[in-house]
BAVO-376204 format. One line per field, with one value per atom (N, C-alpha, C, O): residue number from 1; chain; atom name; x, y, z. Coordinates in steps of 0.05 Angstrom, whole numbers, plus 5000, padded with zeros to 4 digits. Atoms other than C-alpha are relative to their C-alpha. Last residue first. Example, Ala and Ser with C-alpha at 12.3 -4.5 7.8 and 13.67 -1.06 7.14 Angstrom:
resi [2, 2, 2, 2, 1, 1, 1, 1] $
chain [A, A, A, A, A, A, A, A] $
name [N, CA, C, O, N, CA, C, O] $
x [4984, 5273, 4985, 4995, 5018, 5246, 5018, 5039] $
y [4976, 4979, 5022, 5044, 4976, 4910, 5024, 5024] $
z [4999, 5143, 5014, 5018, 5000, 5156, 5000, 5013] $
REM end
This chain:
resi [126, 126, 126, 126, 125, 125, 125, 125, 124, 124, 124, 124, 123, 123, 123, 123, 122, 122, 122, 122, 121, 121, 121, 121, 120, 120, 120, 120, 119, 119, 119, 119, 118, 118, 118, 118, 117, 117, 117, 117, 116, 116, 116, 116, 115, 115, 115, 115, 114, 114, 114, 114, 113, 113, 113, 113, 112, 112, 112, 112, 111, 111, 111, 111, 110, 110, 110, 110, 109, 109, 109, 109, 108, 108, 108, 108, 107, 107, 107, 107, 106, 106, 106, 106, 105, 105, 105, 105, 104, 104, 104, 104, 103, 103, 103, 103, 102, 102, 102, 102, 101, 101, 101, 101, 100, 100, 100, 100, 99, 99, 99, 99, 98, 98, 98, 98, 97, 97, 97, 97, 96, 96, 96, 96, 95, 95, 95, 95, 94, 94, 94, 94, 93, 93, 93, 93, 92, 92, 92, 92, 91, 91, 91, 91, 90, 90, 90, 90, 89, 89, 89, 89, 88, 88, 88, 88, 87, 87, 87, 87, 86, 86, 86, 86, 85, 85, 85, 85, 84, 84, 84, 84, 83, 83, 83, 83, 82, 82, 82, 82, 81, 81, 81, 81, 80, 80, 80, 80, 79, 79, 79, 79, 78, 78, 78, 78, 77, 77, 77, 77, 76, 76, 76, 76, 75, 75, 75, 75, 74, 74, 74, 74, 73, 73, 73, 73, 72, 72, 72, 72, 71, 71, 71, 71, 70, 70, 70, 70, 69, 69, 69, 69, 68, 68, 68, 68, 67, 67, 67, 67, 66, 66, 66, 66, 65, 65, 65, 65, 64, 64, 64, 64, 63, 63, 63, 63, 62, 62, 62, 62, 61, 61, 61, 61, 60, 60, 60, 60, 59, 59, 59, 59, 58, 58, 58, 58, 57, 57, 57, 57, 56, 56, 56, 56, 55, 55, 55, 55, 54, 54, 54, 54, 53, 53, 53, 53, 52, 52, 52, 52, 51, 51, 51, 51, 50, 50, 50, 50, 49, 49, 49, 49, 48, 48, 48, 48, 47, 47, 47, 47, 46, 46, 46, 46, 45, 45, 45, 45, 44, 44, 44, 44, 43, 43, 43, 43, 42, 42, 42, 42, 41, 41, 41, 41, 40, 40, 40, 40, 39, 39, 39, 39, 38, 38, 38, 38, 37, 37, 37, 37, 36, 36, 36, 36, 35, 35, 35, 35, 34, 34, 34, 34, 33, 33, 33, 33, 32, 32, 32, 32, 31, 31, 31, 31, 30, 30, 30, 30, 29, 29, 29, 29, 28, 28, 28, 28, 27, 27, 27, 27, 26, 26, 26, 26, 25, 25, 25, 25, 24, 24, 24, 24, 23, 23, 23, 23, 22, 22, 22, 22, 21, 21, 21, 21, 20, 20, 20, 20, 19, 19, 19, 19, 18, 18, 18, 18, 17, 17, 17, 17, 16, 16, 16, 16, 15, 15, 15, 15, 14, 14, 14, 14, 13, 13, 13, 13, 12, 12, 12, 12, 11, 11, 11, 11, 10, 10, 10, 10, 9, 9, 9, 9, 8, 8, 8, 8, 7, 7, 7, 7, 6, 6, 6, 6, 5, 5, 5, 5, 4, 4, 4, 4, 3, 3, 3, 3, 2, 2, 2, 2, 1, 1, 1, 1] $
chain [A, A, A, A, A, A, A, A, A, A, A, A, A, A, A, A, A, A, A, A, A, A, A, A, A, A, A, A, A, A, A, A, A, A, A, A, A, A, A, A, A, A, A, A, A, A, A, A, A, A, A, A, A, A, A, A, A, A, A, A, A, A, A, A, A, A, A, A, A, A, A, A, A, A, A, A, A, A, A, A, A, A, A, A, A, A, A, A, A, A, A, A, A, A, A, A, A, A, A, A, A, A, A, A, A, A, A, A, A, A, A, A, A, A, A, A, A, A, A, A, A, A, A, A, A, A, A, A, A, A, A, A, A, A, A, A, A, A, A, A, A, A, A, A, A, A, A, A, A, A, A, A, A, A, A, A, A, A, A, A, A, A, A, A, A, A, A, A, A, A, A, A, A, A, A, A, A, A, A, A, A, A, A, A, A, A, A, A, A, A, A, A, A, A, A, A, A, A, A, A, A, A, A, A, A, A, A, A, A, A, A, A, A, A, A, A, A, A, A, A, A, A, A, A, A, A, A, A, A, A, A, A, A, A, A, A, A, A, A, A, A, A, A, A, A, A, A, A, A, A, A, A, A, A, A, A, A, A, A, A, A, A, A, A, A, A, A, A, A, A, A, A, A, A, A, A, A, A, A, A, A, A, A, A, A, A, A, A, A, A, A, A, A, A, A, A, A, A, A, A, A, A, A, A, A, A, A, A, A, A, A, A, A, A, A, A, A, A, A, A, A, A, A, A, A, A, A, A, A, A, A, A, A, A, A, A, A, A, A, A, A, A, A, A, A, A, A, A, A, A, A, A, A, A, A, A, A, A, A, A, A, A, A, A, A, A, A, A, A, A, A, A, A, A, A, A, A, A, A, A, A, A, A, A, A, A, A, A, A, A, A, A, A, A, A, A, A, A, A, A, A, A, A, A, A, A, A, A, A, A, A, A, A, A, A, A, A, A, A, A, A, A, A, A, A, A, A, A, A, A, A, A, A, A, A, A, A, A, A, A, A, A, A, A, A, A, A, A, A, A, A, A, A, A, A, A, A, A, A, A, A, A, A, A, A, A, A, A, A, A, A, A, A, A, A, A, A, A, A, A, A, A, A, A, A, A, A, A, A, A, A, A, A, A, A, A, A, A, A, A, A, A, A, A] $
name [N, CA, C, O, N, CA, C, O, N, CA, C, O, N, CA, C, O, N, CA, C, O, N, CA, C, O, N, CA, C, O, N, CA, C, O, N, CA, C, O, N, CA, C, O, N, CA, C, O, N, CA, C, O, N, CA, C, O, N, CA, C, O, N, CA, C, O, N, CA, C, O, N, CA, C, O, N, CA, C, O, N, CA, C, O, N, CA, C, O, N, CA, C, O, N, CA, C, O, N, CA, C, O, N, CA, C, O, N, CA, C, O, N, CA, C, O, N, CA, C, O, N, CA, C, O, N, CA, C, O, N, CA, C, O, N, CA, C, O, N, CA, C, O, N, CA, C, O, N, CA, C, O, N, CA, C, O, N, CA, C, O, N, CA, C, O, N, CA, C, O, N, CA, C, O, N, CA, C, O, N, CA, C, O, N, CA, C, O, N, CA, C, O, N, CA, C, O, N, CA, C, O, N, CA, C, O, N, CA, C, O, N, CA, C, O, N, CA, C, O, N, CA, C, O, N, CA, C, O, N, CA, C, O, N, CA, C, O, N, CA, C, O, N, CA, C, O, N, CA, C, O, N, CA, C, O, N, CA, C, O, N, CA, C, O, N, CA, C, O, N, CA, C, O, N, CA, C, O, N, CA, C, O, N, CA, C, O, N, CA, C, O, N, CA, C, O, N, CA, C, O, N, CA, C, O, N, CA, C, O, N, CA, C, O, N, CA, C, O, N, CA, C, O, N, CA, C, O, N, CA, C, O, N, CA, C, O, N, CA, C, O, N, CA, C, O, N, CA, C, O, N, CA, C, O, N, CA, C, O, N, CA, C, O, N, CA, C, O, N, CA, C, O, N, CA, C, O, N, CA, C, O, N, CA, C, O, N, CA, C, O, N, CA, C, O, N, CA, C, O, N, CA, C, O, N, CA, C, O, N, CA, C, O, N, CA, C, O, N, CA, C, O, N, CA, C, O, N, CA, C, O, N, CA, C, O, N, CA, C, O, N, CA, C, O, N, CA, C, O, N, CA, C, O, N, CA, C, O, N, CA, C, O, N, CA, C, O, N, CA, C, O, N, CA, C, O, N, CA, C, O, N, CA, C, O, N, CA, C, O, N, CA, C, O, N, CA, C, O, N, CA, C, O, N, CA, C, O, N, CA, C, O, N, CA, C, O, N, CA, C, O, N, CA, C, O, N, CA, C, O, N, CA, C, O, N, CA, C, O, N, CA, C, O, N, CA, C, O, N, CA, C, O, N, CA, C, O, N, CA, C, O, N, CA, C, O] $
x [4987, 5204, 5034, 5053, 4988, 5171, 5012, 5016, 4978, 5168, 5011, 5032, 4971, 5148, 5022, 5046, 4978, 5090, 5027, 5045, 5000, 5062, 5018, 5035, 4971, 5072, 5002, 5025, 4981, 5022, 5028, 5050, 4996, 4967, 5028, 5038, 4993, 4974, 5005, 5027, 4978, 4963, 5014, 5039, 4973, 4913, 5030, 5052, 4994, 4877, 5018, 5036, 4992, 4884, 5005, 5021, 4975, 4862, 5014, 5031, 4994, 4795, 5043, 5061, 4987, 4784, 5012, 5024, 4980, 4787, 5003, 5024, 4986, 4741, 5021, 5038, 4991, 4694, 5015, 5021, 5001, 4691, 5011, 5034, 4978, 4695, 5012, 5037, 4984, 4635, 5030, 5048, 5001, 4604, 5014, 5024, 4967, 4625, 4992, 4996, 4982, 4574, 5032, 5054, 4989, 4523, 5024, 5028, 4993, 4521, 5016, 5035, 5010, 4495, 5011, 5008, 5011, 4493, 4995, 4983, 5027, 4486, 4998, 4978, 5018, 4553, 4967, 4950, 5001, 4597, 4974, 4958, 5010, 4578, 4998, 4977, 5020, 4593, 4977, 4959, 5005, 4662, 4964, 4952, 5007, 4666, 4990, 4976, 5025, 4653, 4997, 4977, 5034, 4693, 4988, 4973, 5003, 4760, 4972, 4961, 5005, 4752, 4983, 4959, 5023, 4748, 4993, 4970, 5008, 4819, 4962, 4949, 5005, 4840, 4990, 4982, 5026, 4818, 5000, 4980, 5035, 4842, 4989, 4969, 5007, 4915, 4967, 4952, 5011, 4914, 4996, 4985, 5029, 4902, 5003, 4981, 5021, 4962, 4968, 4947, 5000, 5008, 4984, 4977, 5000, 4997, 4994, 4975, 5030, 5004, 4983, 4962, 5015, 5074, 4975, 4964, 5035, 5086, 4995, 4983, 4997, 5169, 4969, 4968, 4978, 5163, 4996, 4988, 5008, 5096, 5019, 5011, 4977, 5115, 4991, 4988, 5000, 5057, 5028, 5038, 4975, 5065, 5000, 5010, 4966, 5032, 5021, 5045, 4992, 4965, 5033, 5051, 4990, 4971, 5013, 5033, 4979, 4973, 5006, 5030, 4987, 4912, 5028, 5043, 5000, 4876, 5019, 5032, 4984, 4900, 4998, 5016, 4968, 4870, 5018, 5041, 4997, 4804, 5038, 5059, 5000, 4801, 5012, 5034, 4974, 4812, 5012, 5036, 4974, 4771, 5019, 5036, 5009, 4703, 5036, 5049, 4992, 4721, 5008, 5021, 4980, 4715, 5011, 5035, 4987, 4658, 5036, 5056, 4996, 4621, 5015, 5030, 4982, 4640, 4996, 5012, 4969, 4613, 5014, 5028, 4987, 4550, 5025, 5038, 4966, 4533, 5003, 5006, 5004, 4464, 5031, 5041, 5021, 4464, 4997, 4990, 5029, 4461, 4996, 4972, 5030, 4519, 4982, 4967, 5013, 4561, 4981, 4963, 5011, 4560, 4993, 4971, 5023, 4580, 4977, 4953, 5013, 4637, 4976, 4961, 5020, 4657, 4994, 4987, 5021, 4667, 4985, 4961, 5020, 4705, 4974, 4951, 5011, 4754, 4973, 4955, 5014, 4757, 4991, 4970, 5029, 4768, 4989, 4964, 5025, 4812, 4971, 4950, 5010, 4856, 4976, 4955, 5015, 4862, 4992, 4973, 5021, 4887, 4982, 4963, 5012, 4939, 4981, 4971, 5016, 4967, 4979, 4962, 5001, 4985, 4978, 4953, 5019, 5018, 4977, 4958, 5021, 5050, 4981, 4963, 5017, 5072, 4991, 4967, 5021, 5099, 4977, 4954, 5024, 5133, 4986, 4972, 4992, 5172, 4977, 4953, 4976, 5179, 5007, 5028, 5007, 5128, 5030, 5051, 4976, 5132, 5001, 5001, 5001, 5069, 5027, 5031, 4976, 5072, 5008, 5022, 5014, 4992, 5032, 5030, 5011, 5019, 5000, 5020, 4985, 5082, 4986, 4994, 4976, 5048, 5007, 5003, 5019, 4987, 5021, 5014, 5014, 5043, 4987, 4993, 4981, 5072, 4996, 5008, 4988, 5016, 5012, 5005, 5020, 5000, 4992, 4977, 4991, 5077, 4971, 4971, 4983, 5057, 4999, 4990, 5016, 5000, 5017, 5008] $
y [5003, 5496, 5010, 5008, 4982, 5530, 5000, 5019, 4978, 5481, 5024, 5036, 5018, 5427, 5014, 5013, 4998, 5472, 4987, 4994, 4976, 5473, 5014, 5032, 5009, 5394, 5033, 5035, 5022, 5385, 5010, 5010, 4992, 5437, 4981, 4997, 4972, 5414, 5015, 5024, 4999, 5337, 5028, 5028, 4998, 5366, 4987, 4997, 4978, 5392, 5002, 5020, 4983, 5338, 5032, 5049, 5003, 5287, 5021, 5027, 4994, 5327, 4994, 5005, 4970, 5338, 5004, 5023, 4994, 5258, 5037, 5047, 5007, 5243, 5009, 5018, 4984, 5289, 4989, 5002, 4973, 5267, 5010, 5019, 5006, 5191, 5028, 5030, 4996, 5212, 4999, 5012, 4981, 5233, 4996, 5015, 4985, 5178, 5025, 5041, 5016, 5138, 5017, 5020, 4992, 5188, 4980, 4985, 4976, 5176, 5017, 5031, 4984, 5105, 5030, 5033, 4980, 5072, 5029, 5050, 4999, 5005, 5032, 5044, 5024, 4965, 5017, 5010, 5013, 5033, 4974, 4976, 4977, 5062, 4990, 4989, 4995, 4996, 5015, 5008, 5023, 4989, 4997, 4991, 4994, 5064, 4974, 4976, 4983, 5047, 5004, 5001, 5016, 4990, 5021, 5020, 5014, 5030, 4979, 4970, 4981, 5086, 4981, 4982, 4988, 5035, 5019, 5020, 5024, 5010, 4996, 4978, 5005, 5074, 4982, 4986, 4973, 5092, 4995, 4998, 5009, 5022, 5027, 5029, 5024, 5035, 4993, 4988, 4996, 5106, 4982, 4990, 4976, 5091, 5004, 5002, 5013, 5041, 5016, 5005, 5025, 5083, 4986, 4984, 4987, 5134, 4991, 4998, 4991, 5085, 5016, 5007, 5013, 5067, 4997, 4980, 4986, 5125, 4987, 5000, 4978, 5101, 5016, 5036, 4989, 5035, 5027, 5028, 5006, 5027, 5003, 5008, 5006, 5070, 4992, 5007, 4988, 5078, 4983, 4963, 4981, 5075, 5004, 5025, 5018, 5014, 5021, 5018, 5014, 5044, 4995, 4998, 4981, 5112, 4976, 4977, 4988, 5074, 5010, 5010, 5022, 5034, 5011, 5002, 5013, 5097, 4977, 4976, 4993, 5117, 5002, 5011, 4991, 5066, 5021, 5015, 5030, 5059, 4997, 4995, 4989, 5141, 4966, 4966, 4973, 5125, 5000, 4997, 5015, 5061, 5017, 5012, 5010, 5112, 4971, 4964, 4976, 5151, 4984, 4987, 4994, 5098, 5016, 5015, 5018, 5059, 5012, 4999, 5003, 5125, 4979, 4985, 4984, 5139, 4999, 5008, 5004, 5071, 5021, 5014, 5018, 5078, 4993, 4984, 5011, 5144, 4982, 4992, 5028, 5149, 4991, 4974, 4993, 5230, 4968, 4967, 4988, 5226, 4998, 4996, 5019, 5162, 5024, 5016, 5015, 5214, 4978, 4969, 4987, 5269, 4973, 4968, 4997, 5223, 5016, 5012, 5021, 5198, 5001, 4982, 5011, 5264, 4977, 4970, 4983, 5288, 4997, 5000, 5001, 5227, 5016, 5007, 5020, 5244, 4985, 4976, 4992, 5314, 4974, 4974, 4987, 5296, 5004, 5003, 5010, 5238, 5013, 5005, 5014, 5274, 4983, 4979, 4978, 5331, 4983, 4993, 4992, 5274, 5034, 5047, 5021, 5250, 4998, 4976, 5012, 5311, 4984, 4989, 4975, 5335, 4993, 4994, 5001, 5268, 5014, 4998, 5026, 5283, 4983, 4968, 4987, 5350, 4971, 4968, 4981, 5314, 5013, 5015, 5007, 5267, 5002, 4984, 5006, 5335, 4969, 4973, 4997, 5380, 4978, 4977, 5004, 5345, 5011, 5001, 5006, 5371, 5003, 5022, 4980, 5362, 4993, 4972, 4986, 5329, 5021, 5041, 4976, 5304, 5025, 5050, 4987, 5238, 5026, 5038, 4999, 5229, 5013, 5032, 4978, 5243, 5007, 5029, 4981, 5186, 5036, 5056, 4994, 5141, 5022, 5037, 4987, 5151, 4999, 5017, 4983, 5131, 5026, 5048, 4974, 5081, 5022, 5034, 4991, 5051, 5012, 5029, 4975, 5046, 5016, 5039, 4976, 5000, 5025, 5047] $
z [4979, 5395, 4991, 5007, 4985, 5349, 5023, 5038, 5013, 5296, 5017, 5013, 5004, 5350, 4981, 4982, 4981, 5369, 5000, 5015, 4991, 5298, 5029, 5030, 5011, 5300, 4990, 4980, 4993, 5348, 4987, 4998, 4971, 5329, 5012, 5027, 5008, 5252, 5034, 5040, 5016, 5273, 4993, 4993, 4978, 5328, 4980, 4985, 4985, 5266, 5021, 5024, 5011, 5226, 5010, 5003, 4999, 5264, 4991, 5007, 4969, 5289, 4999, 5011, 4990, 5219, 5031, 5041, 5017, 5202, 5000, 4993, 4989, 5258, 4986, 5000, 4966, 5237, 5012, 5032, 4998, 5170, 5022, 5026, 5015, 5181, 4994, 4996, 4970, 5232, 4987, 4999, 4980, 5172, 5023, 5035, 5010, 5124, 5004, 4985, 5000, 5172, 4987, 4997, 4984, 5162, 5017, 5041, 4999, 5097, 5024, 5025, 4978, 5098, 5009, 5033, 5002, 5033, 5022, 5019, 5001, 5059, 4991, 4998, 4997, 5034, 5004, 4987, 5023, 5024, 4992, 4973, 5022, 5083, 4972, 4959, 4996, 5125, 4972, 4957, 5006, 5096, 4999, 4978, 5025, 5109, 4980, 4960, 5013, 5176, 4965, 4951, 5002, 5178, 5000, 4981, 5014, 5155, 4999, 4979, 5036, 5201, 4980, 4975, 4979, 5270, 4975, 4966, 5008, 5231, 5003, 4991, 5024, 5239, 4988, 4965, 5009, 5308, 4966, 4952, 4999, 5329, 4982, 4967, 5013, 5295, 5000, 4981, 5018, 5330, 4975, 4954, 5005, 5389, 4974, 4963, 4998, 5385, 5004, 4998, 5023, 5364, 4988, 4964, 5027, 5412, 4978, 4963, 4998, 5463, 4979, 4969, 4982, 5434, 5007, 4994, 4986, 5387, 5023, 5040, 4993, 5384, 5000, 5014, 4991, 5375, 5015, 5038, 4969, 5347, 5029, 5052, 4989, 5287, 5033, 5053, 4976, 5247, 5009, 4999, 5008, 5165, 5042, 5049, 5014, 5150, 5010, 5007, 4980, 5189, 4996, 5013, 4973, 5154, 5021, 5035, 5000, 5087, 5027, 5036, 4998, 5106, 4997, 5014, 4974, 5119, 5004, 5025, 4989, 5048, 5032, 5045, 5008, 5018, 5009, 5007, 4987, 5057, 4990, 5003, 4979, 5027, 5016, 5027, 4995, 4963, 5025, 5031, 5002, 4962, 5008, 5025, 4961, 4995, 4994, 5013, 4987, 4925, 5042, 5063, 5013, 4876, 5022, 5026, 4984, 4918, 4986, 4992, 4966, 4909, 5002, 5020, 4982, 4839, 5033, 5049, 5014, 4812, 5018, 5037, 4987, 4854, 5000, 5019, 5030, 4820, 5026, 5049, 5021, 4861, 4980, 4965, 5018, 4884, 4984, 4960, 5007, 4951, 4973, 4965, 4992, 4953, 4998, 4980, 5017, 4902, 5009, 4994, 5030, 4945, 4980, 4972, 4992, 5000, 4981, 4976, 5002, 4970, 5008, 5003, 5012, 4950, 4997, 4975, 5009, 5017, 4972, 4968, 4989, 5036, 4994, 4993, 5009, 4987, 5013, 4998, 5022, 5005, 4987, 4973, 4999, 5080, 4973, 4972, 4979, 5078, 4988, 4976, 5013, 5024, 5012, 4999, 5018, 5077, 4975, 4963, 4976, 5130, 4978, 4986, 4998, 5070, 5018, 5019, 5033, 5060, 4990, 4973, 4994, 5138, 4972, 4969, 4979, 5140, 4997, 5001, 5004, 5087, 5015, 5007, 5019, 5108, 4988, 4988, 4980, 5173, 4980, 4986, 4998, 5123, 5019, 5028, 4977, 5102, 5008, 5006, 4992, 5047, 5026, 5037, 4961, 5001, 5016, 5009, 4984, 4934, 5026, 5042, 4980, 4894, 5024, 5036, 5003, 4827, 5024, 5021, 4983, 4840, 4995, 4997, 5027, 4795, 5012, 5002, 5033, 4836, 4985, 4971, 4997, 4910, 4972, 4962, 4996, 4887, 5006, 4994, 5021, 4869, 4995, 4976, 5022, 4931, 4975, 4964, 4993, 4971, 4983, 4976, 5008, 4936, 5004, 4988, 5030, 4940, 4992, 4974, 4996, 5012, 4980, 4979, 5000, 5000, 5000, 4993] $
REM end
């Protein structure tokens, strides 16, 4: 899964300075991809909803591959369940259509992203 990742970096041509900014990347692909998987379950494109709700299961799976249990430890592990806790919802979403499902996927995925940006904000100004 990694190499999907980086694929996804290659085509997009966008120069990551850091994989804090990928991080950072990949929690804002969350949300827009998410956003139009939901757009497309209201409006019926089934094709683009399981296209979009993969995206996103794909780069969840990327986040998992990429944790460092070592050195997060607890951390680590919170954030393995929370991702994996992602990945059946959308599993869900996908299977019944359920919206508000890649709603909480939403809101969980701004919450990462914000303390991801809050977090590593103080670490530049340390």
């Amino acid at each position: 899964m990694r190499s999907n990742a980086y694929d996804l970096y290659q085509q997009n041509a966008v120069m990551v300075e850091s994989p804090v900014k990928l991080v950072e990347m990949l929690y804002e692909g969350i949300l827009r991809f998410c956003t139009q998987a939901k757009r497309n379950i209201e409006s019926g494109d089934i094709e683009k909803k399981i296209y979009y709700i993969n995206r996103v299961t794909d780069i969840f799976t990327e986040l998992l591959n990429t944790l460092d249990y070592e050195k997060g430890g607890d951390v680590a592990d919170y954030l393995a369940g929370l991702y994996t806790y992602q990945i059946k919802l959308l599993t869900q979403a996908n299977v019944t259509n359920d919206v508000s499902k890649i709603d909480i996927v939403l809101n969980v995925a701004q919450g990462l992203l914000e303390a991801w940006r809050e977090v590593n904000s103080h670490e530049l100004l340390s």
